[in-house]
C-alpha positions in Angstrom: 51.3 -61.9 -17.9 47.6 -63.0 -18.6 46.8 -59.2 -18.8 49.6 -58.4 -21.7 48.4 -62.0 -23.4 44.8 -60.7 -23.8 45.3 -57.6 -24.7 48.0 -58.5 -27.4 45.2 -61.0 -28.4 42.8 -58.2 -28.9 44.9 -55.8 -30.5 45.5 -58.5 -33.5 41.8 -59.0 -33.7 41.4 -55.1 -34.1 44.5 -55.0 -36.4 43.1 -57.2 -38.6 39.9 -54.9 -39.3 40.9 -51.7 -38.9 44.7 -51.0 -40.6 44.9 -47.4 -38.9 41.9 -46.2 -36.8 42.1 -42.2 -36.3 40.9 -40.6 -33.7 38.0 -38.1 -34.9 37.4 -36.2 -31.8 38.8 -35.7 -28.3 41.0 -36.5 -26.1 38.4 -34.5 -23.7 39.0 -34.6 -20.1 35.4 -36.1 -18.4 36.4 -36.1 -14.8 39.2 -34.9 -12.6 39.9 -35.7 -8.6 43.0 -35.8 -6.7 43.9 -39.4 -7.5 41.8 -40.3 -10.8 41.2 -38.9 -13.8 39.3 -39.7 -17.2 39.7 -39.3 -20.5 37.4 -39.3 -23.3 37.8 -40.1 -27.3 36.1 -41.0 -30.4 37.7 -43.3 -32.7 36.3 -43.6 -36.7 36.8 -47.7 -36.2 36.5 -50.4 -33.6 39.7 -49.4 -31.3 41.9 -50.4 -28.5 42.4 -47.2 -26.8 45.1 -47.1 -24.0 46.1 -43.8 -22.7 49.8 -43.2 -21.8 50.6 -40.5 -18.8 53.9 -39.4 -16.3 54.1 -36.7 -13.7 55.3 -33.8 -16.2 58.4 -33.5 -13.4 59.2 -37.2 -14.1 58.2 -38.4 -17.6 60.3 -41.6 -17.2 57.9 -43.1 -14.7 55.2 -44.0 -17.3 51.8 -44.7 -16.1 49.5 -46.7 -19.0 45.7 -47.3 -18.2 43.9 -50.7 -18.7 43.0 -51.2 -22.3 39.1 -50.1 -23.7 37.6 -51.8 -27.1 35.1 -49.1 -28.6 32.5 -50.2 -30.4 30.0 -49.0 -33.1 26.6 -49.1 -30.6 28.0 -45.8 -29.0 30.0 -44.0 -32.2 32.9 -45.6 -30.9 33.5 -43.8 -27.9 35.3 -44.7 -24.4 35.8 -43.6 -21.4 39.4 -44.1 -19.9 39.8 -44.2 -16.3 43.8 -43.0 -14.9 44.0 -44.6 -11.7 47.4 -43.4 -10.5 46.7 -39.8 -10.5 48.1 -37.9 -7.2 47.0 -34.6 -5.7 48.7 -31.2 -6.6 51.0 -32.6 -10.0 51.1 -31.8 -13.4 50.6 -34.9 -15.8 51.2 -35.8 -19.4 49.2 -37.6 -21.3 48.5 -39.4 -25.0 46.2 -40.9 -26.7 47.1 -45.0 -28.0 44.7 -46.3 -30.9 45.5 -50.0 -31.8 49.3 -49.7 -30.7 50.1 -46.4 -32.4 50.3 -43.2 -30.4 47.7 -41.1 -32.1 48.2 -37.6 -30.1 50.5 -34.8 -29.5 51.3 -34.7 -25.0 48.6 -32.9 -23.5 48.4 -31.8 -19.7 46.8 -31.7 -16.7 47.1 -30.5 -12.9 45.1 -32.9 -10.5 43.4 -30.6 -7.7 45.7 -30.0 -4.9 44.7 -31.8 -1.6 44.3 -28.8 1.0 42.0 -30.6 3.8 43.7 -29.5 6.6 46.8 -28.3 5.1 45.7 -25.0 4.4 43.0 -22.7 3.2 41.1 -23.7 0.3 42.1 -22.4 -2.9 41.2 -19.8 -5.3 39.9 -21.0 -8.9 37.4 -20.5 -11.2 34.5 -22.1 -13.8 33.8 -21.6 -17.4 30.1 -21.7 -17.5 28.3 -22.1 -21.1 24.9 -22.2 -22.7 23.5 -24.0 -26.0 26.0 -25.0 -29.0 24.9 -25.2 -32.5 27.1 -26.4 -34.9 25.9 -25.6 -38.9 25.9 -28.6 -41.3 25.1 -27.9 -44.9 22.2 -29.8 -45.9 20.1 -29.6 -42.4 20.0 -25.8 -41.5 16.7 -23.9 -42.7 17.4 -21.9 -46.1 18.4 -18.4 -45.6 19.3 -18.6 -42.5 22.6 -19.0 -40.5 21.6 -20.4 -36.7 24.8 -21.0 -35.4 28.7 -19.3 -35.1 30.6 -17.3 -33.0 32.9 -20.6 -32.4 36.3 -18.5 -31.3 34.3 -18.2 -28.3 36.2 -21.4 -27.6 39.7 -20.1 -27.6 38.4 -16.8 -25.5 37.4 -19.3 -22.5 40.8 -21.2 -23.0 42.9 -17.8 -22.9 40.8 -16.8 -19.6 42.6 -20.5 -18.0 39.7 -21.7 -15.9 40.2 -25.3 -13.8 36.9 -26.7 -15.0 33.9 -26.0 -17.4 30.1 -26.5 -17.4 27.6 -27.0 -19.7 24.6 -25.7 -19.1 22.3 -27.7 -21.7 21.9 -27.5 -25.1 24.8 -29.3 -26.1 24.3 -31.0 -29.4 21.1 -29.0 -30.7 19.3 -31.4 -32.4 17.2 -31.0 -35.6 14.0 -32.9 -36.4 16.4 -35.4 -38.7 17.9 -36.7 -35.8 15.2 -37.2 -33.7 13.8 -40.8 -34.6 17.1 -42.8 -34.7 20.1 -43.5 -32.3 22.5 -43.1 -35.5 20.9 -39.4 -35.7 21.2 -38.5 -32.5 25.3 -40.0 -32.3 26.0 -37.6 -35.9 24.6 -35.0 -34.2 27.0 -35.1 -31.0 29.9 -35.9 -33.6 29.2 -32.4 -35.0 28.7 -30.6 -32.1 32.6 -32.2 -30.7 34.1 -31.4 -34.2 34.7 -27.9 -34.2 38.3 -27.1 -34.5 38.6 -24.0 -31.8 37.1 -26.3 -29.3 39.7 -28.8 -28.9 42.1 -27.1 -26.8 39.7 -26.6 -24.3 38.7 -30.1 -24.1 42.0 -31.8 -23.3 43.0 -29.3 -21.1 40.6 -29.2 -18.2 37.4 -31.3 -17.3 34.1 -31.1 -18.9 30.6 -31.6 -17.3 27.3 -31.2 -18.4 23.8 -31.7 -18.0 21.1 -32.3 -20.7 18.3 -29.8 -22.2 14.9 -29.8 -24.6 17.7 -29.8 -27.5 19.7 -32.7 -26.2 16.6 -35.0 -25.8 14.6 -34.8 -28.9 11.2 -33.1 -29.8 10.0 -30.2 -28.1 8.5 -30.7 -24.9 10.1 -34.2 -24.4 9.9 -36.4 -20.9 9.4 -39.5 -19.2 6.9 -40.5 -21.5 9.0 -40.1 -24.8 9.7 -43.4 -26.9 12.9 -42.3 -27.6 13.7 -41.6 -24.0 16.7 -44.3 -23.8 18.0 -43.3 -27.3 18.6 -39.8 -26.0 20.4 -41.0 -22.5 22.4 -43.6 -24.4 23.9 -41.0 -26.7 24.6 -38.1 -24.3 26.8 -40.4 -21.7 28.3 -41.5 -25.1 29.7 -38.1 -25.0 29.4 -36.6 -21.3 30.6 -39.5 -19.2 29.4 -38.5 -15.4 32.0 -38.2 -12.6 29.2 -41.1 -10.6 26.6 -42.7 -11.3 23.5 -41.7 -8.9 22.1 -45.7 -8.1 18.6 -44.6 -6.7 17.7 -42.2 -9.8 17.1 -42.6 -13.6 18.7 -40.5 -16.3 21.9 -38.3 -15.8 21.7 -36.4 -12.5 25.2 -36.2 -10.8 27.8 -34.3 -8.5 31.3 -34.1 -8.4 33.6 -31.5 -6.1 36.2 -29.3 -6.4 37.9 -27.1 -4.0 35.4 -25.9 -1.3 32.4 -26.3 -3.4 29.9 -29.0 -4.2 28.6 -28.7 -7.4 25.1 -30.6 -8.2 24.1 -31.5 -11.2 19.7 -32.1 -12.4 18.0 -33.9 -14.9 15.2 -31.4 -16.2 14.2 -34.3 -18.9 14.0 -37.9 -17.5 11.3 -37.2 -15.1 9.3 -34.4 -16.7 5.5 -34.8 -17.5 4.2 -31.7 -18.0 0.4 -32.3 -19.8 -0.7 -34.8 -16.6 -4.1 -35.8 -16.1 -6.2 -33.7 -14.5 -6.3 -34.9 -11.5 -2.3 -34.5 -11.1 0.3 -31.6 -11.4 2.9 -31.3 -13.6 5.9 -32.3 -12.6 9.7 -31.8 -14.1 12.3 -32.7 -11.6 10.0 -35.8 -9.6 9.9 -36.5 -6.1 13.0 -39.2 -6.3 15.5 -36.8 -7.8 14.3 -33.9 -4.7 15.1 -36.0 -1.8 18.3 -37.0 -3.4 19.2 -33.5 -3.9 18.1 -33.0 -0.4 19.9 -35.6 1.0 23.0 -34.7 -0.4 22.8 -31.0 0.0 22.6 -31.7 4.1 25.4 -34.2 3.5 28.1 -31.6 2.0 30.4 -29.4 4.0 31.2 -27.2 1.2 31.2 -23.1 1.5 29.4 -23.0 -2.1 26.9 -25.6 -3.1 26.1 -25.1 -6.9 22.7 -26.4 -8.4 23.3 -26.5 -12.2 19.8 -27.4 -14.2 19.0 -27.2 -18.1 16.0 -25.0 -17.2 16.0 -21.8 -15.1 15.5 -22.7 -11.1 14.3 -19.5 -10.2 12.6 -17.6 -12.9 8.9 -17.4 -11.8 7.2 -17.0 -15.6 5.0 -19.2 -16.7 7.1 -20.9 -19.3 7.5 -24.3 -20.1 10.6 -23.9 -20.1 11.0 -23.2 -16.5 10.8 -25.0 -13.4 8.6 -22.9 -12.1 5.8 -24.2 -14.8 5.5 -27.6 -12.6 3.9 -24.7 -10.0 3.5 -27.5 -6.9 6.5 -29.0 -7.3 8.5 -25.5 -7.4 6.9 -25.0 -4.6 8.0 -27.9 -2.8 11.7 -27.9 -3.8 11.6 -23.8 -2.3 10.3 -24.7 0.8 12.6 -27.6 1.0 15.6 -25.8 1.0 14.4 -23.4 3.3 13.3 -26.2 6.0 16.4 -28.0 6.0 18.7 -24.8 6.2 21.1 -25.4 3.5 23.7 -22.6 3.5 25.6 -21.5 0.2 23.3 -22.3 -2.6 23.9 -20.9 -5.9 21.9 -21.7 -8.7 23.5 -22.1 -12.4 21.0 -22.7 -15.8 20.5 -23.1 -19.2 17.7 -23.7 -21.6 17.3 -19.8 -22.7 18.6 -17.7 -25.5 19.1 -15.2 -23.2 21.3 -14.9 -20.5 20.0 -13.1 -16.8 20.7 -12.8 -13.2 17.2 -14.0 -10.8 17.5 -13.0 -7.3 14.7 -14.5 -5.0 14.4 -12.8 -2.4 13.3 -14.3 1.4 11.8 -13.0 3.9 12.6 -15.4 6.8 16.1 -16.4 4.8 18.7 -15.8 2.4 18.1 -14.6 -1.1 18.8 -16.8 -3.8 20.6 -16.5 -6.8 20.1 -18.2 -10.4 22.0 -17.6 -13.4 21.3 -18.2 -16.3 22.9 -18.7 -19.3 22.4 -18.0 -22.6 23.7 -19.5 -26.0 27.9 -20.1 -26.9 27.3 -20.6 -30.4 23.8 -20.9 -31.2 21.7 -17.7 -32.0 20.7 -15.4 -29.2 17.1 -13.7 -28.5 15.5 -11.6 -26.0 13.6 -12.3 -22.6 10.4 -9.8 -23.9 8.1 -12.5 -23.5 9.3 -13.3 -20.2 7.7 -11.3 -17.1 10.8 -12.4 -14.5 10.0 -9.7 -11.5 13.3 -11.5 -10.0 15.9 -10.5 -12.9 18.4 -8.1 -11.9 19.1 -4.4 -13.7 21.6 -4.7 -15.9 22.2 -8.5 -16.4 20.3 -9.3 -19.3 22.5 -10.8 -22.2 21.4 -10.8 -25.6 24.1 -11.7 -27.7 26.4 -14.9 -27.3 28.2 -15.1 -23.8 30.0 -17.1 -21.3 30.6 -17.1 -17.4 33.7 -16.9 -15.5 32.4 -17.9 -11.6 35.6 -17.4 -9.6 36.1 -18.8 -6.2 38.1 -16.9 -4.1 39.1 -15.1 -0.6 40.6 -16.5 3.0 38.7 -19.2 4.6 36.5 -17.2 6.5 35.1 -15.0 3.7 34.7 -16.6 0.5 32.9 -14.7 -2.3 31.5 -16.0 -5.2 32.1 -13.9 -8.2 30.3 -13.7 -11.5 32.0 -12.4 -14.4 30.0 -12.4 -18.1 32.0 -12.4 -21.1 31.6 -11.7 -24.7 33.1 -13.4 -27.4 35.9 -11.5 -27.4 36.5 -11.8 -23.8 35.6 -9.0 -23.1 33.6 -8.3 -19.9 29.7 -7.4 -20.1 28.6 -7.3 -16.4 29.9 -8.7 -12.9 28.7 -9.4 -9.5 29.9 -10.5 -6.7 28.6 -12.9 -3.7 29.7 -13.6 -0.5 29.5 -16.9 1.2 28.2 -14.9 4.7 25.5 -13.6 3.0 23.9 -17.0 2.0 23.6 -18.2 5.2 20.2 -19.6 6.6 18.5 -16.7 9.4 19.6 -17.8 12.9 
């Protein structure tokens, strides 16, 4: 009784000041598990968002989440947590703003619980690299950066259960780079574009951060502007958990038999130490939590998705490989502690490639990299990567299909790189037995 008091309290208050709020972007699904999901939006006014949802085979049974006031410190944005989510069922679901229903039904299917039941199933990822959206007034003249945006609707017609994003999300430009409303226009543009919608309320987004996410080139741990840039990417990439012991936006989530890891290449990056220290991008914190929680999973497939290239051994700045010690250290690392099934998936190129590291007292390891969904491709020519495979380099816009797949005891991993069209550039496939640690 208290609960419907206060919120019908609030909703007058928010009646009063906004006569109809609209929603400008979203709903996007941020996080999916057997029993939870959430939902993100972006109203244009302070909001009470509520979202409304019923097992699709039983729509009478109607679920509605605890209310969530935006506010204008994070572009009005929430986060909405459904708590009575069950495994293996199809839900419906819409979108409340200040007691009017502001969506169409949109759906989801929780992840089926299979832990002892039966194998593990078959699914795959959408994988994707840097997003520029064009607004008149802050593009260079004569030049066109950014396009290609039906790229969208090709992922949504190949149905994956999840999609990553690889960095690069919001491209910002030097306008944006000084103030927190900048950086929150910029996201606002990025989520606008109409092909991508679709894709958002259907299945769960995650991403991590890259150099065009954070600010000026070359940004770090030592960048004034450090908080504005964390505050204003969860406004729009909620995390599935919250990692206590680190800073920044590091985080993991699961699905199926595979553990998927997610880096910061930003919050703990000082590449121009002193001279009597090395550089350093991912920091010594973030390593042993990654360690620790690679020797805590069971999975077949543990995924290490990073906004710079893992593996890729030129001497970039843009790679992890330019903080030389520390690359070093995170190699030999994995090796010691014997971690079977990595995969390595990155972003922060304009080009997309295939690195296989090859061991000689282990497994080889395997990193790909993505290049851009929408902003304008290059070429790796400057790039000396002795570890790139034949026939893998991608130098126009492109997505990843990584499909899961086979009987328990011989999983594969298999990479599939399409155009914008959908159309299929190169494959490869992986099997779990051959990433395992020399006995």
């Amino acid at each position: 009784m208290q609960r419907a008091i206060l919120y019908f309290l609030l909703l007058f208050g928010l009646l009063i000041t906004a006569a109809r709020a609209e929603l400008i972007s979203g709903p996007m699904i941020a996080h999916l598990d057997m029993r939870e999901a959430k939902i993100w939006i972006q109203a244009d006014a302070p909001s009470l968002v509520r979202i409304a949802y019923a097992d699709a085979d039983d729509p009478g049974a109607l679920h509605w989440t605890t209310p969530v006031e935006t506010d204008s410190s994070n572009a009005h944005t929430a986060s909405v947590t459904l708590d009575k989510v069950e495994p293996g069922l199809s839900y419906s679901y819409r979108v409340e703003l200040n007691g009017e229903i502001v969506t169409s039904p949109a759906r989801f299917t929780s992840p089926t619980n299979y832990h002892g039941r039966t194998p593990p199933p078959d699914f795959k990822v959408a994988v994707g690299g840097a997003h520029y959206v064009i607004e008149e007034g802050f593009e260079p003249p004569y030049q066109v950066i950014g396009g290609g945006y039906d790229i969208f609707s090709a992922i949504s017609e190949t149905q994956p259960e999840l999609m990553i994003w690889a960095g690069n999300t919001a491209h910002l430009r030097k306008s944006d780079w000084s103030t927190q409303s900048g950086y929150l226009k910029r996201y606002i543009k990025a989520r606008s574009v109409a092909q991508l919608q679709p894709l958002l309320q259907s299945i769960p987004h995650y991403a991590t951060w890259g150099e065009q996410d954070y600010g000026a080139p070359n940004g770090g741990m030592n960048s004034a502007y450090r908080k504005v840039a964390e505050s204003s990417f969860e406004a729009y990439w909620p995390r599935p958990v919250f990692v206590s012991q680190l800073e920044g936006v590091a985080t993991q989530f699961r699905y199926a038999d595979v553990d998927f890891f997610v880096l910061d290449v930003r919050s703990y990056r000082n590449d121009t130490p002193i001279s009597s220290s090395s550089p350093q991008i991912l920091g010594k914190d973030q390593i042993e939590w990654l360690r620790q929680a690679l020797i805590q999973s069971e999975a077949t497939f543990k995924i290490i998705i990073g906004g710079s290239p893992i593996l890729n051994p030129a001497n970039s700045r843009s790679n992890l490989s330019y903080a030389e010690r520390e690359h070093n250290e995170l190699l030999q690392m994995l090796r010691d502690a014997r971690i079977a099934g990595l995969f390595f998936i990155s972003g922060g190129k304009s080009y997309g490639e295939l690195t296989r590291l090859v061991h000689a007292n282990s497994y080889n390891l395997y990193d790909l990299t993505l290049g851009p969904l929408t902003a304008n491709p290059g070429n790796n020519e400057e790039e000396l990567n002795f570890f790139r495979q034949p026939g893998t380099s991608t130098f126009e816009r492109h997505f990843a299909l990584i499909e899961f797949g086979g009987s328990e005891e011989e999983r594969n991993l298999t990479i599939r790189v399409m155009s914008v069209e959908g159309n299929e550039l190169w494959s490869r496939s992986i099997s779990a037995n051959s990433l395992q640690p020399v006995k």
